[in-house]
C-alpha positions in Angstrom: -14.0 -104.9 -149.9 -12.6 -108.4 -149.9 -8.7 -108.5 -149.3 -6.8 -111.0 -151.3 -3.3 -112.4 -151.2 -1.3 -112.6 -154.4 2.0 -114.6 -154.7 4.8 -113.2 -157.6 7.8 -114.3 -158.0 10.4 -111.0 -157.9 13.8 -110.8 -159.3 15.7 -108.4 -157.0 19.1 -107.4 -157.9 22.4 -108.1 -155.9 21.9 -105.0 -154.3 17.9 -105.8 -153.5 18.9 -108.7 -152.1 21.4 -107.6 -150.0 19.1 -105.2 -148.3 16.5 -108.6 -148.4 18.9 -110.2 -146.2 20.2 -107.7 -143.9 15.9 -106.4 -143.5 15.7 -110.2 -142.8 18.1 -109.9 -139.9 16.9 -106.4 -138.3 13.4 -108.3 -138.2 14.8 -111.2 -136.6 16.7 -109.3 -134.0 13.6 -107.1 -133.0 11.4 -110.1 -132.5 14.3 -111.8 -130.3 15.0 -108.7 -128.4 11.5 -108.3 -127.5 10.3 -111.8 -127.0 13.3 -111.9 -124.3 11.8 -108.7 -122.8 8.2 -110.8 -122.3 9.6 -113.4 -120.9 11.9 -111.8 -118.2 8.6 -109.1 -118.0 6.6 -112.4 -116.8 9.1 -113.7 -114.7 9.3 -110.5 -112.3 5.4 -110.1 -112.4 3.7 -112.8 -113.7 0.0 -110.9 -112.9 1.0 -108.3 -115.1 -1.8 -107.6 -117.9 -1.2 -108.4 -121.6 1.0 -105.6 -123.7 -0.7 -104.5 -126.9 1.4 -103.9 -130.2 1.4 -100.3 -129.3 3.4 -100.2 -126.3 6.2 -102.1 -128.1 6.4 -99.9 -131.2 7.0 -97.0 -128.1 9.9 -99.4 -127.6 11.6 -99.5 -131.0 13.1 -95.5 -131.4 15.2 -96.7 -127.7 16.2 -100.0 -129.5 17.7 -97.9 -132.3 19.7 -95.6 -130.2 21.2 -98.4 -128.3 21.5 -100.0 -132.1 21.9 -97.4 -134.6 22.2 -99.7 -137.2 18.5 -100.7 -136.6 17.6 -97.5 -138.3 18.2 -98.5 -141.5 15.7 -101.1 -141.4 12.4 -100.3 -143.2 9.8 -99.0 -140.2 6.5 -100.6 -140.7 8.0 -104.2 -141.1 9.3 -103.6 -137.9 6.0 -102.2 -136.5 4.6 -105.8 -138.5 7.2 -107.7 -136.6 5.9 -106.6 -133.3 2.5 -107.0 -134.2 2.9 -110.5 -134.9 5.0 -111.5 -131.7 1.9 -109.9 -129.5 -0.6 -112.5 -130.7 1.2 -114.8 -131.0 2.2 -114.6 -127.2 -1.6 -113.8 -126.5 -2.6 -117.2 -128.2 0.1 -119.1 -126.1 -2.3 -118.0 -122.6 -5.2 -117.7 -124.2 -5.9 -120.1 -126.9 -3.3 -122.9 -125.8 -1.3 -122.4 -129.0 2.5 -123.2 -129.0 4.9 -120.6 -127.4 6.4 -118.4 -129.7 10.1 -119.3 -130.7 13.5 -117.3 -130.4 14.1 -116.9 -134.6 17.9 -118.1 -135.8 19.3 -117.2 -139.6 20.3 -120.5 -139.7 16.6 -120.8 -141.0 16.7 -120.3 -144.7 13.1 -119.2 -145.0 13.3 -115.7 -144.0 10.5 -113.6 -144.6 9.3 -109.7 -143.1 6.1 -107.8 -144.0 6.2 -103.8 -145.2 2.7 -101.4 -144.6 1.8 -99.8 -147.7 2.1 -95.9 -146.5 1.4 -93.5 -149.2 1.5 -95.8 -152.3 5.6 -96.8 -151.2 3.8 -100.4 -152.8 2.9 -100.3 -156.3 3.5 -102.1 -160.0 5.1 -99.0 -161.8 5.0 -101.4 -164.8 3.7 -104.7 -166.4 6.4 -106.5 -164.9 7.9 -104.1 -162.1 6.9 -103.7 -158.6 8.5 -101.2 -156.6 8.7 -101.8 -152.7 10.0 -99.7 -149.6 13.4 -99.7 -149.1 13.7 -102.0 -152.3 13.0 -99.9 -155.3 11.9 -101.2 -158.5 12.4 -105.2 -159.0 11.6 -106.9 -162.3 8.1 -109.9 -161.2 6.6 -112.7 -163.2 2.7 -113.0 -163.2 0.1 -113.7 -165.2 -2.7 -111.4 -163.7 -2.6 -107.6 -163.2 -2.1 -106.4 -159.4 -5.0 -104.0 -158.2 -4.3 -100.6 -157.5 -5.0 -100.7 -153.6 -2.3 -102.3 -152.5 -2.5 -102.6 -148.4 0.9 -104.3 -147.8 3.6 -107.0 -148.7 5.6 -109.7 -147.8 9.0 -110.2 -149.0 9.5 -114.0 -148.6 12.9 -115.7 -149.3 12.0 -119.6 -150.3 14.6 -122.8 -149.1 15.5 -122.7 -152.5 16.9 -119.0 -152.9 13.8 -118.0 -154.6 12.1 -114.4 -153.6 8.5 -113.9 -153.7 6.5 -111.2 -152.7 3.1 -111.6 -151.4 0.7 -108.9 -152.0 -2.4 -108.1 -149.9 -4.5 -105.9 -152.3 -8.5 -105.1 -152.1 -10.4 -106.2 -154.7 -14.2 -105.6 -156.0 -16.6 -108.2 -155.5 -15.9 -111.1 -157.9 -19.0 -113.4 -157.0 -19.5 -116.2 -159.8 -22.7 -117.0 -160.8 -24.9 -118.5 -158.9 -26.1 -122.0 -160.3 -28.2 -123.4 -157.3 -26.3 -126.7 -157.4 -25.3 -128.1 -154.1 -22.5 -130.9 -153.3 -21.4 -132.9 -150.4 -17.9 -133.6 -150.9 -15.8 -136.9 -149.3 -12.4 -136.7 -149.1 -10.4 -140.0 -149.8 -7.3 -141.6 -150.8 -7.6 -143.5 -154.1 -9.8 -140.6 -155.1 -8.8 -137.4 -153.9 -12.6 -136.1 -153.5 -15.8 -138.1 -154.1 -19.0 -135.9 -155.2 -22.4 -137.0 -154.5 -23.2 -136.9 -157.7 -20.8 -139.1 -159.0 -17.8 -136.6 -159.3 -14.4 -137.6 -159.0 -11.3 -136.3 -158.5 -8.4 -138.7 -158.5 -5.4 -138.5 -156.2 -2.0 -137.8 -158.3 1.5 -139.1 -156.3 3.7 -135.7 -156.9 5.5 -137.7 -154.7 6.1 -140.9 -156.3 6.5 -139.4 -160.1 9.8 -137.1 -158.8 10.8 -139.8 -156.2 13.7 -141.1 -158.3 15.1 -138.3 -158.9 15.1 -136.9 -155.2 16.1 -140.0 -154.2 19.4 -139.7 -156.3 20.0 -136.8 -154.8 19.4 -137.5 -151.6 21.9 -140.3 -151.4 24.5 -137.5 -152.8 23.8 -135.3 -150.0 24.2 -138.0 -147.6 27.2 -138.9 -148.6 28.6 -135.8 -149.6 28.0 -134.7 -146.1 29.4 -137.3 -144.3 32.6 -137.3 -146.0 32.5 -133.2 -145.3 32.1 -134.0 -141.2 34.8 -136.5 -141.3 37.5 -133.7 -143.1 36.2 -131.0 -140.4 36.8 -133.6 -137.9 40.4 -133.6 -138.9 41.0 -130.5 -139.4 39.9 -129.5 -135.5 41.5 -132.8 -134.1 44.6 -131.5 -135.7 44.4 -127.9 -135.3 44.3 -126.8 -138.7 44.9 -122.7 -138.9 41.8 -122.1 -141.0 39.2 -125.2 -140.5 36.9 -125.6 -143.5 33.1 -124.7 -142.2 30.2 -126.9 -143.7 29.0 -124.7 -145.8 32.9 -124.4 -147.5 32.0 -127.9 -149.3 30.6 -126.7 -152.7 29.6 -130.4 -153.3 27.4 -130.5 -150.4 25.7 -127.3 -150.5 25.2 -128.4 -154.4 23.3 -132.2 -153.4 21.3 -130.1 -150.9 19.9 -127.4 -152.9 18.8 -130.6 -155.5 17.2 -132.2 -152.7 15.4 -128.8 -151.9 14.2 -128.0 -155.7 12.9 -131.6 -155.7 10.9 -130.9 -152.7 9.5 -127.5 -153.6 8.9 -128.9 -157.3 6.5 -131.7 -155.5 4.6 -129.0 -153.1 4.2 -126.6 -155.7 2.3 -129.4 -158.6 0.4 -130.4 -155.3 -0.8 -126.7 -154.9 -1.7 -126.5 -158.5 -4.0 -129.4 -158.2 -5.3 -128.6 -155.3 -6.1 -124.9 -156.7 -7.2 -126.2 -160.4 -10.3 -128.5 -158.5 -11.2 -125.7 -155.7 -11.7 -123.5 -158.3 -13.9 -125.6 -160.4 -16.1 -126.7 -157.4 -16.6 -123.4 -156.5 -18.1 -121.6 -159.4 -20.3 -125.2 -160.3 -21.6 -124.8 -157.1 -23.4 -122.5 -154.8 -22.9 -124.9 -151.4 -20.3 -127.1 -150.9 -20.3 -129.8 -147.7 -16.9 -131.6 -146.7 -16.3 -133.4 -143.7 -14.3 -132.3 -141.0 -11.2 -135.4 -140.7 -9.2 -135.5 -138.1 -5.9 -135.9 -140.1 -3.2 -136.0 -136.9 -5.4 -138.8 -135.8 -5.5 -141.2 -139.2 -1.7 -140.6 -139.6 -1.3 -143.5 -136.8 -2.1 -146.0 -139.7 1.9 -146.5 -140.6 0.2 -148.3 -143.9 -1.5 -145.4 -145.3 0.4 -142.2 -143.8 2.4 -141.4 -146.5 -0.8 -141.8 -149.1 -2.8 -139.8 -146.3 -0.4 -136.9 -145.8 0.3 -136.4 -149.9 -3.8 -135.9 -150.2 -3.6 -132.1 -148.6 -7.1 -132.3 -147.0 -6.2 -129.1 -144.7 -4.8 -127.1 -147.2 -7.9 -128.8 -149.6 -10.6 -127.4 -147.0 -8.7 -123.9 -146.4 -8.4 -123.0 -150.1 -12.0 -124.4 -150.2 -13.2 -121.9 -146.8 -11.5 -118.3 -148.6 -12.7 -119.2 -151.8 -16.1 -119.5 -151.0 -15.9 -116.1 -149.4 -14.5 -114.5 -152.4 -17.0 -115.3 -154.5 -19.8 -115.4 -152.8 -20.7 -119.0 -152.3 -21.5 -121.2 -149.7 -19.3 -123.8 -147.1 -19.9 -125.8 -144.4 -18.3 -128.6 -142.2 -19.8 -131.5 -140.4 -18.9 -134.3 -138.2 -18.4 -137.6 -140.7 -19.3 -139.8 -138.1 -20.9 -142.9 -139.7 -21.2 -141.3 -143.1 -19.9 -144.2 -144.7 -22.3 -146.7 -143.3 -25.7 -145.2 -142.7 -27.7 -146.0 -145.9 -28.1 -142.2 -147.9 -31.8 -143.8 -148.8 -33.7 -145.2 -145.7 -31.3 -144.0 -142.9 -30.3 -147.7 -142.1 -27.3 -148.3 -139.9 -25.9 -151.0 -142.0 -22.4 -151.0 -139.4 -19.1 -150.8 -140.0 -17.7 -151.8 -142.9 -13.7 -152.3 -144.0 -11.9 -150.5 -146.1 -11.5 -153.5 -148.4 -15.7 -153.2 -148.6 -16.2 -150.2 -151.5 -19.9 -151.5 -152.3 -22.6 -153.0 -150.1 -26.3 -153.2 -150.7 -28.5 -152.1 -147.7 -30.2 -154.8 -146.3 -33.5 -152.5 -145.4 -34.1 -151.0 -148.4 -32.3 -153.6 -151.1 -30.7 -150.2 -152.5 -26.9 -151.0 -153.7 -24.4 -148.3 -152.6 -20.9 -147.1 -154.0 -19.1 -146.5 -150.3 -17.5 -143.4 -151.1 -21.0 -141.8 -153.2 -22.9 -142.9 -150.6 -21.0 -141.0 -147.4 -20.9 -138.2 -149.9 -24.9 -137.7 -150.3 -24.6 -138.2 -145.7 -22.5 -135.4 -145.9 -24.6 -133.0 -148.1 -27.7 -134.3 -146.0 -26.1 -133.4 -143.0 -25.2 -130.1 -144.4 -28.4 -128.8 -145.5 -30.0 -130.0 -142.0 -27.3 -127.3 -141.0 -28.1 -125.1 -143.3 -32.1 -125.0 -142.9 -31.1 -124.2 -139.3 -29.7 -120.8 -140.3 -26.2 -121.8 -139.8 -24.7 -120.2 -143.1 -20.9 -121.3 -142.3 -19.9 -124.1 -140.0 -16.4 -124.9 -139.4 -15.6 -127.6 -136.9 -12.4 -127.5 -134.5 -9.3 -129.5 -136.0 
């Protein structure tokens, strides 16, 4: 069965979200608690082998006697908690990741996961979701949630927004198969580049909203520095009750604008990004992009901005799990002179500008549109992959 994850948007009641926020802070205080046991663990015996998930859920019924008020936290997130701290800390040593962090509610994205035990998760209506510890909460989505239902994540966005995300099993949903195949470039003016003469421009979210934000953002600024300046003397004078920062309605106002702005931005980005994924995949049965190095291109100070609006990593990911879904085909391969080898003869014609988007190839007189021409590379490189039995390639970021 192929597992999915569905995003709603949920609509908890005071009460829901108070049990939101205090499940928030149980789940917080677990994974500090027991990321602080690791370390000091590794301090006193650094040779000591690798704890599973296991032998800290045996922890959890002694952390609620010492913390009683642990027991009202809903079990299996806890259990999920746990899990998630373990690899995390196994990827540190063994996959060089970063070390995992000590978690503060300052952070206003606060999220925990819940098991589905017994069908505790399930839509009891069109628009109603009931959840562990929860009840039933009022959603908004346009598709109907599958019965098997294998757990959830109750996410709280910067904005005050609550989603849950549901991962649920679904039949296989394969599109038909076309036999069409496309090497894909990925690009700035153009967001992607077929090689058959596709294009998909790139849209500025960015720049459309950028007014707007921008207004805002001078508010908060300023708002906030005015704020700092009245705390300032209120402790230099020793003021019974000192205002805190978030006391100053004005400023908590200008930076929840600022926040909406930047959420409105991500989420059209998304939408694009979604709307052509799922229009290359059911046109085509294999799909070849290139595997960029994004950290590295971001050096250019001219085109970072233009570079990081594009999305390619989050292009290529939506790309990689819908191609599993429905039963098509993806691979990644190295770009490496793509854009000056000739697609015809195989001439190495050298390296051209970015101000150069058409050359003719001097071996084989053919005339070449830059970006159509590393796009046919790419596919040719793809199916060499391909007829060499590797079904899915994906390079190393």
């Amino acid at each position: 069965m192929t597992l999915k994850g569905l995003k709603v948007r949920i609509y908890p009641n005071e009460k829901q979200k108070l049990m939101m926020h205090l499940n928030f802070g149980y789940n917080r205080f677990v994974w500090n608690q027991m990321l602080n046991m690791l370390i000091e663990r590794y301090k006193n015996n650094p040779q000591a082998p690798f704890l599973n998930a296991y032998a800290l859920n045996l922890l959890l019924p002694a952390l609620k006697n010492e913390f009683p008020w642990l027991k009202e936290a809903e079990s299996t997130s806890l259990q999920a908690t746990n899990h998630d701290l373990i690899e995390a800390y196994k990827k540190f040593f063994k996959e060089k990741r970063g070390f995992p962090k000590f978690k503060s509610k300052k952070f206003l994205k606060q999220s925990y996961q819940s098991k589905c035990v017994n069908q505790n998760i399930r839509q009891v209506a069109p628009h109603y979701l009931k959840c562990p510890k929860l009840g039933v909460m009022r959603l908004k989505t346009g598709i109907s949630i599958p019965d098997t239902i294998k757990s959830v994540t109750i996410k709280q966005s910067f904005t005050g927004k609550y989603y849950a995300v549901l991962l649920v099993e679904c039949e296989n949903q394969a599109f038909e198969k076309t036999n069409k195949q496309i090497g894909l470039d990925m690009g700035v003016s153009d967001l992607l580049i077929g090689s058959d003469g596709i294009r998909f421009p790139s849209i500025r979210f960015d720049k459309k909203l950028a007014p707007k934000k921008r207004y805002w953002e001078k508010r908060f600024a300023r708002r906030s520095l005015r704020a700092k300046k009245e705390m300032a003397w209120d402790n230099r004078n020793h003021v019974l009750h000192p205002r805190q920062f978030s006391d100053f309605k004005n400023v908590q106002k200008a930076k929840l604008m600022v926040a909406n702005y930047h959420e409105k931005i991500a989420n059209q980005r998304q939408n694009y990004l979604h709307q052509i994924t799922t229009q290359l995949v059911k046109k085509y049965d294999l799909l070849v992009i290139e595997n960029l190095k994004t950290q590295n291109m971001l050096h250019n100070h001219k085109l970072a901005r233009a570079i990081a609006n594009q999305a390619w990593r989050e292009l290529r990911r939506m790309l990689e799990y819908k191609s599993a879904w429905y039963g098509k085909q993806l691979i990644v391969v190295n770009p490496h002179k793509t854009s000056q080898i000739c697609s015809h003869c195989g001439h190495d014609d050298g390296k051209h500008t970015l101000d150069i988007r058409e050359w003719t190839c001097p071996s084989c007189q053919t005339h070449h549109d830059r970006d159509i021409n590393a796009a046919k590379n790419i596919l040719n490189n793809g199916l060499g992959i391909s007829l060499g039995k590797r079904t899915v390639t994906s390079a190393p970021d």
